[in-house]
Structures are given as structure tokens and as C-alpha cells.
N, C-alpha and C positions, 0 to 999 in steps of 0.2 A: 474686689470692691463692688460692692450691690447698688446699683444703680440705685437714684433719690428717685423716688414720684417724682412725678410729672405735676408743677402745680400752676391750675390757672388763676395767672394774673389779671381775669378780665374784670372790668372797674362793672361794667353793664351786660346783660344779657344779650346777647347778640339773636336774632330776627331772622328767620327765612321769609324772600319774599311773598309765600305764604300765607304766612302769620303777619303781615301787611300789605290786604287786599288794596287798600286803597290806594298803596303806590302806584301809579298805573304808566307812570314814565321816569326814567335819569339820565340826565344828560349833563356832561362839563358846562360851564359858563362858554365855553372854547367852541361849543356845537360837538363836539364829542360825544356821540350817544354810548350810554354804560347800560350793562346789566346789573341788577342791583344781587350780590352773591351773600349775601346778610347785612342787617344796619342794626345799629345800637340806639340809643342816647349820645353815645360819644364819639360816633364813627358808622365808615359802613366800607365794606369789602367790595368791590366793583370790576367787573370783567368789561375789558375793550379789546377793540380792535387795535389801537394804538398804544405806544407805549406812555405812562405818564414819571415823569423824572420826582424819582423821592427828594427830598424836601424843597416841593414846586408848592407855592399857595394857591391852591384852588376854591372854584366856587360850584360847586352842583345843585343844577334845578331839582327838586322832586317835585311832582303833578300826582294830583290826584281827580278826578272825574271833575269839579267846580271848585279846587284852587290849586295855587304853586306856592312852593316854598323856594328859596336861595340860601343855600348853606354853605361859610368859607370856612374854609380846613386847610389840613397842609398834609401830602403824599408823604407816608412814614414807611412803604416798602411797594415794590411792581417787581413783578415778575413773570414768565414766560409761564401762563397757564397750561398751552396747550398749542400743536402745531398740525392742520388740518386740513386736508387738499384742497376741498370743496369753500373755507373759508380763510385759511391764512393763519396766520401767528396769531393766538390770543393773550391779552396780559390779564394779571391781577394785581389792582393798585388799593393798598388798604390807606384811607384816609381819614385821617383823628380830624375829628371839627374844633373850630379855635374854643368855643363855649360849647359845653354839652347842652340838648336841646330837649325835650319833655313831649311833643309833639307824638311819639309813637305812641308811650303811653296813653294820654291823651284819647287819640284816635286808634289804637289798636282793636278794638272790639264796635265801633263803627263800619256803617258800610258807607261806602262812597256817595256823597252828594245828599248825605241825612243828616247835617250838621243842622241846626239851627242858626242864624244869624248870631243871636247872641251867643252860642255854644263856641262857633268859630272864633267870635269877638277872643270870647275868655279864653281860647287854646294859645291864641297867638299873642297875646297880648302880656305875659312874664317873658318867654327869651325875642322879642321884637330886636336886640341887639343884635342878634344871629340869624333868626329868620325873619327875611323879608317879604312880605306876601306879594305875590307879581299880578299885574291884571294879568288877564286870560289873553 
């Protein structure tokens, strides 16, 4: 029997942190600081220290250089990334956002802290349901 392709299911393009400079921090609602390991429109891949339990509701900050974003989703798989003297057990928790978010688009080709007031207005201002902008 000949193996089927492999086909991706992915809804969005997934992101290396990379390819968004202006992420410049993520962390759980919980103080959990994460590494960001790609993010989409509809999700983002995240390496911890600690483990986070699939279908837990969460909420993560993302920061950029002059604002934050709060994004709630729900952990759809964690698992043991890696295990390392110097730093301990690493997880990877892939977490789907409840609403998909526009926001990378948006700001992907921005550099950090060159938004205009009004530009920022218009970024945030269709998914406001999902993201919430945090004072600093």
C-alpha cells in the first residue's frame, strides 16, 4: 500500500518569530513566560518551561515595543519538546484562539513603535472581541 501525501490542513500560514519582529514578549495570563515557536491568525505554537494541560482556556499577552495585545484560546496539544541539563524539561503547547485575529497581517511588515495613532486605532479596532489592548 503506497503511502497518501501528507496534506496540510493549515487554515493560516503559520510565522516564525522572525517574520514578527515586533513581537518583542509572550507570556500566559498565568505569568508563564513562553517562547513564541510560530503564530498564525488562528494560533501560535509556544515553548515553556512548564507544562500547559490541552483543553485548558487560556489567555496570552503579546507585547510589542508601545503596545500589548490579550489573546484567549484554548491548549489543543503540549508536549515534551525537549529535556536539558542546563535548563530542565521543555514543553510545546499549540493553542487555537477562540476568534481568529488579523493583527499579524496588519502589522507584519511594520517595525515596532511606527504605528500611527490612527493606524493602531484601525489595527485594533475589527477583532476588539479578541484582542484586548492593555495599558503599558
Amino acid at each position: 500500500m503506497t503511502p497518501s501525501p501528507k496534506v496540510d490542513r493549515r487554515r493560516w500560514p503559520r510565522k516564525k518569530p522572525s517574520e514578527c519582529p515586533w513581537v518583542i514578549e509572550a507570556r500566559l495570563r498565568s505569568g508563564t513566560e513562553v517562547r513564541i515557536v510560530d503564530i498564525s491568525n488562528g494560533g501560535v505554537l509556544v515553548e515553556a518551561a512548564s507544562q500547559i494541560l490541552p483543553g485548558a482556556m487560556v489567555e496570552i499577552f503579546l507585547a510589542a515595543a508601545d503596545q500589548r495585545w490579550l489573546v484567549k484560546g484554548r491548549i489543543v496539544r503540549c508536549h515534551v519538546s525537549a529535556i536539558m541539563p542546563e535548563r530542565g524539561v521543555r514543553y510545546r503547547a499549540a493553542m487555537a484562539f477562540s476568534e481568529p485575529v488579523s493583527i499579524l497581517d496588519e502589522l507584519s511588515d511594520k517595525v515596532p513603535g511606527t504605528l500611527s495613532s490612527y493606524e493602531r486605532m484601525q489595527a485594533f479596532a475589527e477583532p476588539a472581541q479578541v484582542l484586548l489592548q492593555v495599558a503599558p
